[in-house]
N, C-alpha and C positions, 0 to 999 in steps of 0.2 A: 504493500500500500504506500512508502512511505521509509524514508531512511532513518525515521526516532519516532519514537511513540508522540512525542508533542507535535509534530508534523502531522501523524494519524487524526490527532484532536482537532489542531486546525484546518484541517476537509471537513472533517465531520461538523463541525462548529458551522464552517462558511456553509455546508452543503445547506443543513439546517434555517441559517439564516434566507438563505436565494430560496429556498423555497425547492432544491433540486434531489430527487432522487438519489442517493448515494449505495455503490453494492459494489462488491470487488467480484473481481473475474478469476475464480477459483474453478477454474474449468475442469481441472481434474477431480473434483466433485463428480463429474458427471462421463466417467470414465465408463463404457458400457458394461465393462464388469463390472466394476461397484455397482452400477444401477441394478446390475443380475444378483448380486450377494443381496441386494437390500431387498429386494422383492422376495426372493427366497427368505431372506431373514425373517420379513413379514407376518409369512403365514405360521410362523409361533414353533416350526417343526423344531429348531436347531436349540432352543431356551435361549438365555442370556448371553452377550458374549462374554467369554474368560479373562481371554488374551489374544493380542496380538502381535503377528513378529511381521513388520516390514521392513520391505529393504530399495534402496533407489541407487540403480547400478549403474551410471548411465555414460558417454561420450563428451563431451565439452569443443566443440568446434574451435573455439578459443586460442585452445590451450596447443592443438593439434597444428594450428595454423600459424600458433607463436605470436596471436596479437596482444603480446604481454600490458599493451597500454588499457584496454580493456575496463571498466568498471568495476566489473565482479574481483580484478586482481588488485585492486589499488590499496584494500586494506582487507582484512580475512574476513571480517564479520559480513562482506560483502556475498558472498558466494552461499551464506547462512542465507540473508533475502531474496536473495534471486532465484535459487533453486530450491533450499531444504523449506520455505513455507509451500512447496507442491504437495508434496508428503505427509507433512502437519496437516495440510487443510484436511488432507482425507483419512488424519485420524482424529480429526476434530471432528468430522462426519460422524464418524462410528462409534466414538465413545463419545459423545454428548459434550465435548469441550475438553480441554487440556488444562490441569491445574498447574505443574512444573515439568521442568525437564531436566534433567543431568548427564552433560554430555563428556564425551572421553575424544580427543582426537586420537587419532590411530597411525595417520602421516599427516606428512608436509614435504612440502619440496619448497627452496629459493628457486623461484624463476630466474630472476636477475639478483645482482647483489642486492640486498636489502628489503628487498618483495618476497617476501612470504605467501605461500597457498595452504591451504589446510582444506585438504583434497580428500578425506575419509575421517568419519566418526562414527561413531555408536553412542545410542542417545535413550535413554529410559524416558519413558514419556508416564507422566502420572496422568489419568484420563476422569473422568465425572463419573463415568460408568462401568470403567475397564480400565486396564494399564495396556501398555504398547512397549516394542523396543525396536528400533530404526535403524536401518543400516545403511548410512549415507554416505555414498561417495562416485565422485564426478572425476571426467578427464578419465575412462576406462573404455579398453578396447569393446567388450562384451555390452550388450546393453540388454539389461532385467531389472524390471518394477514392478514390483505386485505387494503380497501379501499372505501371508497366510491367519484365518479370522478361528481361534483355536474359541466352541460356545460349550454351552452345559452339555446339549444332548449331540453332538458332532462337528465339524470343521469345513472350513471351505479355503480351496487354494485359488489363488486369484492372481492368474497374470494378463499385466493390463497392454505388454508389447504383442501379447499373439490375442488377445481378447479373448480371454477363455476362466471362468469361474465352472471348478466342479467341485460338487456338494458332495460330503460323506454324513451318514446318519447313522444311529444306531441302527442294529437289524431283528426282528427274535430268535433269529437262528443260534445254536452255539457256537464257540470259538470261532474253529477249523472252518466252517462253512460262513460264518461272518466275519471273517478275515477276504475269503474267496467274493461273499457278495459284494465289499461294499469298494473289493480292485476291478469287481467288473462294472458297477457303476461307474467309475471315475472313467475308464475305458472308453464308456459309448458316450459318455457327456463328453470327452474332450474330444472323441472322433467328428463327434455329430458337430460340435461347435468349430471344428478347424475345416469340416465341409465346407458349412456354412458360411464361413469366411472367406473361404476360396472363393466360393459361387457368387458372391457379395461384392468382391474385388474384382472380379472378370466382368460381372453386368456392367457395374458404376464406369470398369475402360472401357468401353463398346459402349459406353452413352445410352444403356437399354435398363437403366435404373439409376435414381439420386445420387450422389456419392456420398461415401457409409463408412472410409475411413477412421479410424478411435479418434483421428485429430478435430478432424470439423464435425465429430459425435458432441465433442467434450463443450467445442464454441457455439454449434448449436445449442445442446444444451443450457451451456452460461446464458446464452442472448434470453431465449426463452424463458427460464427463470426470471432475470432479470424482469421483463414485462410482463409476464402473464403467473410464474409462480407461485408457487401458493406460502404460507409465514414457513412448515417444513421446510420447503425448498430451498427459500435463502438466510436461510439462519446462519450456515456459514459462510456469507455473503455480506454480514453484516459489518458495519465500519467497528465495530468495537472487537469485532472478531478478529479487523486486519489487523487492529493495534496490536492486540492479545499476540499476534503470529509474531509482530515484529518485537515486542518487550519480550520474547521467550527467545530470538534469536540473539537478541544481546546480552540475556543469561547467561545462555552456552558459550559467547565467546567470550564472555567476565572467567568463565571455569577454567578456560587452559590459560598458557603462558606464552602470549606471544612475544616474539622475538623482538628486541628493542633495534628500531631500524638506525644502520649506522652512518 
């Protein structure tokens, strides 16, 4: 939203005053997996959720191309706003809000003499309804985002780069045979869903259907919300929610020790 929480206030303040709509574009909200875990969440099968273990593995064009002058590199807690509130937001989704977080960096690299990255963390996240634990880290070859949503009565794995949430449940069967059912459900959900994806991705080239890509899911989505949404929808859309994202990322970097620039 904003690069200090007193910045967050005064949007929110002027929005207030003009008379203007204010909502943040927490697009990843509206990631079609998550939208598939929360409707399955819905219908009560899974109970409460426990825990959660996310992790946001992802590339940095950035970093690849050497444009050390960059924004995100000019100081660390940079790269905490720009990226890691993606990941917050969508566990602010699921656990109803985020009370602290306790972060550990894990690396850093000097880019140039003096310029610090702090390029991976692991982050405990205390939640309203749940706790989470994050695994954050940018500038990687590989790129995996998801989640795994561990509830009372089963789990769901959720990855948001191939768009595929499959659900596991209890079964009444015993052990041996509810070990066998619930690897052949994950089987035909992740088959059927990576069909569907294909078939999804070939209409939308060939112009013989919308395009359905996760990316313009996610901005559809936000737009939508944003006018027609219902109070659900954009609660973590809310300007006190962006402050919240941005006062938690300057926690974590108050926790490590960054390097005194020379």
């Amino acid at each position: 939203m904003a690069e200090t929480p007193e910045d967050c206030e005064r949007m929110d303040a002027l929005a207030k005053q003009k008379g203007v709509k204010l909502l943040l574009n927490h697009n990843n909200v509206f990631q079609p997996a998550q939208l598939k875990f929360k409707a399955e969440f819905e219908k009560g099968k899974l109970g409460k959720i426990h825990h959660v273990v996310a992790y946001w593995n992802v590339p940095l064009r950035q970093i690849s191309t050497q444009q050390f002058g960059h924004w995100m590199f000019q100081q660390p807690l940079n790269i905490l706003l720009e990226q890691c509130v993606h990941p917050l937001s969508q566990l602010w989704d699921l656990l109803g809000g985020i009370r602290s977080c306790q972060a550990i960096n894990l690396h850093r690299q000097e880019l140039v003499p003096g310029t610090w990255f702090f390029d991976t963390w692991t982050i405990a996240v205390v939640g309203q309804n749940a706790n989470a634990e994050l695994y954050f880290s940018v500038g990687q070859n590989y790129q995996s985002f998801g989640m795994l949503v561990i509830c009372d009565n089963g789990q769901a794995y959720i990855d948001h780069v191939n768009n595929i949430c499959a659900v596991q449940t209890k079964t009444k069967w015993p052990s041996f045979y509810d070990s066998y059912t619930q690897g052949n459900q994950l089987w035909k959900s992740i088959r059927q869903q990576n069909r569907s994806n294909l078939i999804d991705y070939a209409l939308a080239t060939l112009h013989w259907k919308p395009r359905s890509d996760t990316f313009f899911q996610t901005m559809l989505g936000s737009i939508r919300a944003y006018y027609f949404g219902k109070e659900t929808e954009t609660a973590v859309m809310q300007p006190q929610v962006g402050k919240r994202l941005v006062e938690l990322c300057h926690d974590m970097i108050h926790q490590v020790r960054v390097p005194e620039a020379k």
